[in-house]
N, C-alpha and C positions, 0 to 999 in steps of 0.2 A: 389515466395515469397508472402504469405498475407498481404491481407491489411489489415489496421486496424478494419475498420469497420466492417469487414468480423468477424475477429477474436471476438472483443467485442457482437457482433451478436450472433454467434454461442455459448458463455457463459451465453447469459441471455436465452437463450431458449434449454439448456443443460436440456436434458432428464434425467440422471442419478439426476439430481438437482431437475428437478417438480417430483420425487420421494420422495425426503426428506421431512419425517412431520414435520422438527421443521424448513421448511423455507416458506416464506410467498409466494405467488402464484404472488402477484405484481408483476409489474419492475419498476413501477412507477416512474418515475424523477431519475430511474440509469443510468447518462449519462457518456462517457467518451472520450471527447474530445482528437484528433489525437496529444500528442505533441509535435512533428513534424510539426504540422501547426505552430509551434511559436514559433521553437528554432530550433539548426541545432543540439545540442546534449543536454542531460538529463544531469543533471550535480549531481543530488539529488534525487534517488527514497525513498520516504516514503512506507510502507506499515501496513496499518492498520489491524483489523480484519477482521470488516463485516458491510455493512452498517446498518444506528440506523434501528431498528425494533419497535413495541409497546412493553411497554408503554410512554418509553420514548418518542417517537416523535408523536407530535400532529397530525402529517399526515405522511403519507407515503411515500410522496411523498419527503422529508427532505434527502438531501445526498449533498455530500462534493462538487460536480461538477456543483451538479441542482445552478446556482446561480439566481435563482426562491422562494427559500425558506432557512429558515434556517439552523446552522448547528454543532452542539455544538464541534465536534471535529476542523472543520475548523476555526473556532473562536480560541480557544485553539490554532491551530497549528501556524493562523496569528500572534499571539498577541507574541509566543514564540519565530518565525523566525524573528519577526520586532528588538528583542529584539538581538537575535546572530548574525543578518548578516548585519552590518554597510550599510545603502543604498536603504535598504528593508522596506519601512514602508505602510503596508499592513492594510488595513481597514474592520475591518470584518464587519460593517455598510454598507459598499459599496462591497458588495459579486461578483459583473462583473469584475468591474475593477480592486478587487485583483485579483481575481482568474486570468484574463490579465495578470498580473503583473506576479503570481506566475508561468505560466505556460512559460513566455516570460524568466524570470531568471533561465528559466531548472530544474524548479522544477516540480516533478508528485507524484502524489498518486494514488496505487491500493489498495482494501482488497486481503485479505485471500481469504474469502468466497462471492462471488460477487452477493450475493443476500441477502434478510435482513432473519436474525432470530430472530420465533416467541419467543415476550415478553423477547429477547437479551438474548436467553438463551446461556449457558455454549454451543461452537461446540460441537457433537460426534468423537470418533477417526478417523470413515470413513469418516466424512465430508472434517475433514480438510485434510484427506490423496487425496482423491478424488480431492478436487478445489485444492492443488498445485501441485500437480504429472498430471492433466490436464491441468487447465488454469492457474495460476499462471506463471507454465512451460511454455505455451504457449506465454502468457506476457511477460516475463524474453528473451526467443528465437525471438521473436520481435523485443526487447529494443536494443539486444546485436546482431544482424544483421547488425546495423546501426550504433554502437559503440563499440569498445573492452574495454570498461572499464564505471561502472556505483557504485558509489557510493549508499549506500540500508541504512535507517534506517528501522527496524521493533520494531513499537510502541505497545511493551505488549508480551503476553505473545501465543495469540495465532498464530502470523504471524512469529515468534520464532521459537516455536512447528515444523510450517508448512514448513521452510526454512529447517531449521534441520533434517525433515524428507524428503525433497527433494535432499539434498545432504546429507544422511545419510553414504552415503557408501563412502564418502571423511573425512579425518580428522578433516576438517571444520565443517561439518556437527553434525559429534559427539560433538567437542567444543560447541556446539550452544547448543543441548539436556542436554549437562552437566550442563549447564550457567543457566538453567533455576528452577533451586533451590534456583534461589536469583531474588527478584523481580527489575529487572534492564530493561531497553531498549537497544537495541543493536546495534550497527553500525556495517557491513559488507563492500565490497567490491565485485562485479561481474565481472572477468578478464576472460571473455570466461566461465570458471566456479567460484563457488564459492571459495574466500580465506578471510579469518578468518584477521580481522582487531583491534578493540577494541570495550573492552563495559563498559559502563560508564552508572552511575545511572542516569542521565539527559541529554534527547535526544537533547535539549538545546544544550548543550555542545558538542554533538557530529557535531553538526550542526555549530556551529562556528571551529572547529579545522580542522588546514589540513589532508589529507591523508596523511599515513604513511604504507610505506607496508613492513609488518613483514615476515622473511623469515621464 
């Protein structure tokens, strides 16, 4: 079984990756915390795109985990989960001790694409085939070693894309490529493999409701 650090390791220094020209050579403050040091099971994976790139971030060194700097999606995401899950009042001013907080109530975030794109350009189709059919996979075979069951939001459109074309070849899979004609956020379910849950226009919402599993 790998460890984690192994595994995070071997994705920020992925060869097929320092080939891509539209990602930046950095790795600068991509940290990613065991979490498993701080909870005994995940109860909420988020997954984003990719982290911020320029121009957006004044440094490069700006990512969801660095709680060293700022972070415009982890902001967003504090202020939204304080808002749906009674109990949870997360301070994105104080970035240690939520991200404490957040990662102690089983909550984790990964990207898509685990290294930043230049000037937050649009993924290519290889890219994003490439990070989830290797590491995302990788990720996901981690998570679910150590739990048979993981709750998944994918915020937007391209961590959607990337699940969808990861279980393509399951019914699921397809649902997820079809869904994406309508600009929603999606809530899943990880049960050993992928099963198709609800999607609802505000991840908000998905984030407060229980699971529900559709036969």
């Amino acid at each position: 079984m790998k460890i984690w650090s192994k595994i995070t390791e071997s994705i920020l220094s992925c060869e097929e990756c320092t080939k891509t020209s539209s990602l930046l050579e950095s790795t600068e403050g991509l940290v990613f915390p065991n979490p498993y040091d701080y909870c005994s099971q995940l109860n909420l994976l988020l997954i984003s795109w990719a982290p911020p790139g320029k121009p957006y971030a004044v440094q490069e060194s700006h990512f969801f985990h660095n709680a060293a700097t700022p972070d415009r999606l982890r902001t967003r995401l504090f202020n939204g989960l304080s808002k749906a899950r009674p109990g949870l009042d997360f301070d994105p001013l104080s970035p240690r001790s939520s991200l404490e907080m957040f990662y102690r109530s089983g909550l984790y975030l990964v990207p898509t694409i685990f290294r930043r794109i230049k000037n937050d350009a649009r993924p290519n189709t290889h890219l994003v085939n490439h990070s989830s059919r290797v590491h995302l996979q990788e990720i996901l075979d981690f998570f679910l070693t150590r739990q048979s069951r993981l709750p998944v939001i994918l915020l937007g459109e391209t961590p959607s894309r990337a699940m969808g074309r990861l279980f393509e070849a399951q019914d699921a899979g397809r649902q997820i490529l079809s869904a994406l004609r309508k600009p929603n956020m999606y809530l899943y379910k990880l049960h050993g493999s992928l099963n198709w849950r609800r999607r609802t226009k505000k991840w908000e919402r998905a984030a407060k409701r229980p699971m529900r599993t559709i036969s």
